[in-house]
VOZAMAR-47987 format. One record per residue: residue number from 1; x, y, z of N, C-alpha, C in turn. Coordinates in Angstrom, 1 decimal, padded with zeros to 4 digits. Example, Ala and Ser with C-alpha at 12.3 -4.5 7.8 and 13.67 -1.06 7.14 Angstrom:
! residues 2
  resi     n.x     n.y     n.z    ca.x    ca.y    ca.z     c.x     c.y     c.z
     1   013.2  -005.7   007.8   012.3  -004.5   007.8   013.2  -003.3   007.8
     2   012.8  -002.2   007.1   013.7  -001.1   007.1   012.9   000.0   007.9
This chain:
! residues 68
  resi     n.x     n.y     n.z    ca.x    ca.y    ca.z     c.x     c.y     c.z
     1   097.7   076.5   095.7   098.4   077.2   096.8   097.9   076.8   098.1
     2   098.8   076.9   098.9   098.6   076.6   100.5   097.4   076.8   101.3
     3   096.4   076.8   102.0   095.6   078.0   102.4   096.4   078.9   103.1
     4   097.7   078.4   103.8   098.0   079.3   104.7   098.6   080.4   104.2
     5   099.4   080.1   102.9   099.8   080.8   102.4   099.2   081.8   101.2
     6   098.2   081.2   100.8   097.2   082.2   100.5   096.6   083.1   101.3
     7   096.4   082.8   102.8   095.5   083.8   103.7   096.8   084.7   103.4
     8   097.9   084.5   103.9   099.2   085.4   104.5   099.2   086.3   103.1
     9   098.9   085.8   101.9   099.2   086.7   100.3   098.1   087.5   100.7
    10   096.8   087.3   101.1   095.5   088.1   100.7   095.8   089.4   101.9
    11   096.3   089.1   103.0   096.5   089.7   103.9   097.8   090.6   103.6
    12   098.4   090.2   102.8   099.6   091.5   102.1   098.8   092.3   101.1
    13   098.3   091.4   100.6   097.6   092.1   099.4   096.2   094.2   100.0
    14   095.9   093.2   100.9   095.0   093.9   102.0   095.4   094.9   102.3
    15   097.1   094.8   103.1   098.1   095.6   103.6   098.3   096.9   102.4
    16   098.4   096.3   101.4   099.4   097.1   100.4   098.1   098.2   099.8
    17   096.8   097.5   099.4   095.3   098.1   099.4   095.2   099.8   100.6
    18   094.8   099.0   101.4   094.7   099.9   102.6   096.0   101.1   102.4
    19   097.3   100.8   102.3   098.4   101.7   102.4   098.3   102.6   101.2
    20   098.3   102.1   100.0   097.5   103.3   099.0   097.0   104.4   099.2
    21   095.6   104.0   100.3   094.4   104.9   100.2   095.0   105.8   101.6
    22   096.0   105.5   102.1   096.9   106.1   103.6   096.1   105.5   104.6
    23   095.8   104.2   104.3   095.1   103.8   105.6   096.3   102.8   106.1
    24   096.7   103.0   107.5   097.3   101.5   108.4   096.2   101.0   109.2
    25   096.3   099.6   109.3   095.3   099.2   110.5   096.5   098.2   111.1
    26   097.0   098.2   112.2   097.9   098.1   113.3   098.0   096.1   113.0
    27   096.7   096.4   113.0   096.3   094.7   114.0   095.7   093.8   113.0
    28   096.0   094.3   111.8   096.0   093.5   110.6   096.8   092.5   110.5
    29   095.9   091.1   110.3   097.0   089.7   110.6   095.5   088.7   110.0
    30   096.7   087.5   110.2   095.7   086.3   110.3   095.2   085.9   111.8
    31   094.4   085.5   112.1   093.7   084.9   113.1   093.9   083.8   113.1
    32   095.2   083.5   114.0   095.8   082.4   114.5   094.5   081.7   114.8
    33   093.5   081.7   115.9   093.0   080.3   116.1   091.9   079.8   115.2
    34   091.8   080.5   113.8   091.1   079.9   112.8   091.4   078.8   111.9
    35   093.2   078.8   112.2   094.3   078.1   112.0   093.9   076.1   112.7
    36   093.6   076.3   114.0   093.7   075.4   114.9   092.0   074.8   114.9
    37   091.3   075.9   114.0   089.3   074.8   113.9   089.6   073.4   113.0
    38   088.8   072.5   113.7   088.7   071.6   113.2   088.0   071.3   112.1
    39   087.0   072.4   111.8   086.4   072.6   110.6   086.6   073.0   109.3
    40   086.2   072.6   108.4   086.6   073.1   106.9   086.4   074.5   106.1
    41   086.7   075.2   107.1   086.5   076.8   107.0   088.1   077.6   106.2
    42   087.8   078.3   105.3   089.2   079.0   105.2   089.8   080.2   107.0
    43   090.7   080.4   106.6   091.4   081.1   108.0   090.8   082.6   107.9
    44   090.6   082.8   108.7   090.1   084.3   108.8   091.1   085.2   109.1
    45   090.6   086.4   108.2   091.6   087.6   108.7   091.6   088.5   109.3
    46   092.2   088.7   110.3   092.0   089.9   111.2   092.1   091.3   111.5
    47   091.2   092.5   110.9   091.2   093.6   111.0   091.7   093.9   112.2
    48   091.9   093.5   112.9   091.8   094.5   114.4   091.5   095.8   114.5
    49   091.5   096.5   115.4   090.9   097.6   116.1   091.5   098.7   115.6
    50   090.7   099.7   115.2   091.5   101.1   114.7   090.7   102.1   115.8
    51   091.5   103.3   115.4   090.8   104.5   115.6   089.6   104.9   114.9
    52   088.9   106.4   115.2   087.9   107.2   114.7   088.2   107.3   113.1
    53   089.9   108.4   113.6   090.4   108.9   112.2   090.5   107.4   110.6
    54   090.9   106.9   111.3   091.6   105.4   110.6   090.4   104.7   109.8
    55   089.2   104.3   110.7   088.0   104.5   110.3   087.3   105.2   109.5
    56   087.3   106.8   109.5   086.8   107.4   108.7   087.4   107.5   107.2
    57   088.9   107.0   107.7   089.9   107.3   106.1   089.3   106.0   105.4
    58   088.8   104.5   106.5   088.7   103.5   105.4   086.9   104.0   104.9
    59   086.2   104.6   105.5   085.0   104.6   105.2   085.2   104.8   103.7
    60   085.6   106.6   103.9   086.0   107.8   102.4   086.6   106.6   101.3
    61   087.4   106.2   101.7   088.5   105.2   100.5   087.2   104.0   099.7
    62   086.6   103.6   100.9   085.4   102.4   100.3   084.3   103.3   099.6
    63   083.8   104.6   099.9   082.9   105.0   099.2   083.3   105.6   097.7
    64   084.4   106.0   097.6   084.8   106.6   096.5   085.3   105.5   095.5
    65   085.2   104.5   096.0   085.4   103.1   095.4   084.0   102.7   094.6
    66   083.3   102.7   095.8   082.3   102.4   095.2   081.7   103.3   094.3
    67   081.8   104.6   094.0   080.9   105.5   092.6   081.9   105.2   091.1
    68   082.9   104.5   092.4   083.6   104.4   090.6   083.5   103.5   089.4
């Protein structure tokens, strides 16, 4: 598979994760200029910036994750 198109699957994948648990994070993307390193790095993905509330829904979602 592509990388690019693997970052863009992992990042739906992510999306679809997160939306389950009622979390949106707005600014969830690929990071275009990880695209453009000259280096042999996979592309990174971009959380961007949430709120408090958004934040605390992903905390709750990752801890109840984890005792399971």
């Amino acid at each position: 598979m592509n990388p690019h198109h693997e970052t863009d699957a992992c990042v739906e994948d992510l999306r679809a994760a997160l939306e389950a648990n009622g979390i949106t994070l707005p600014s969830l993307g690929v990071d275009l200029p990880s695209f453009a390193s000259t280096l042999p790095t996979r592309p990174l993905i971009a959380l961007g910036n949430c709120n408090q509330a958004t934040a605390r829904a992903l905390v709750d979602a990752l801890r109840k994750a984890a005792v399971q």
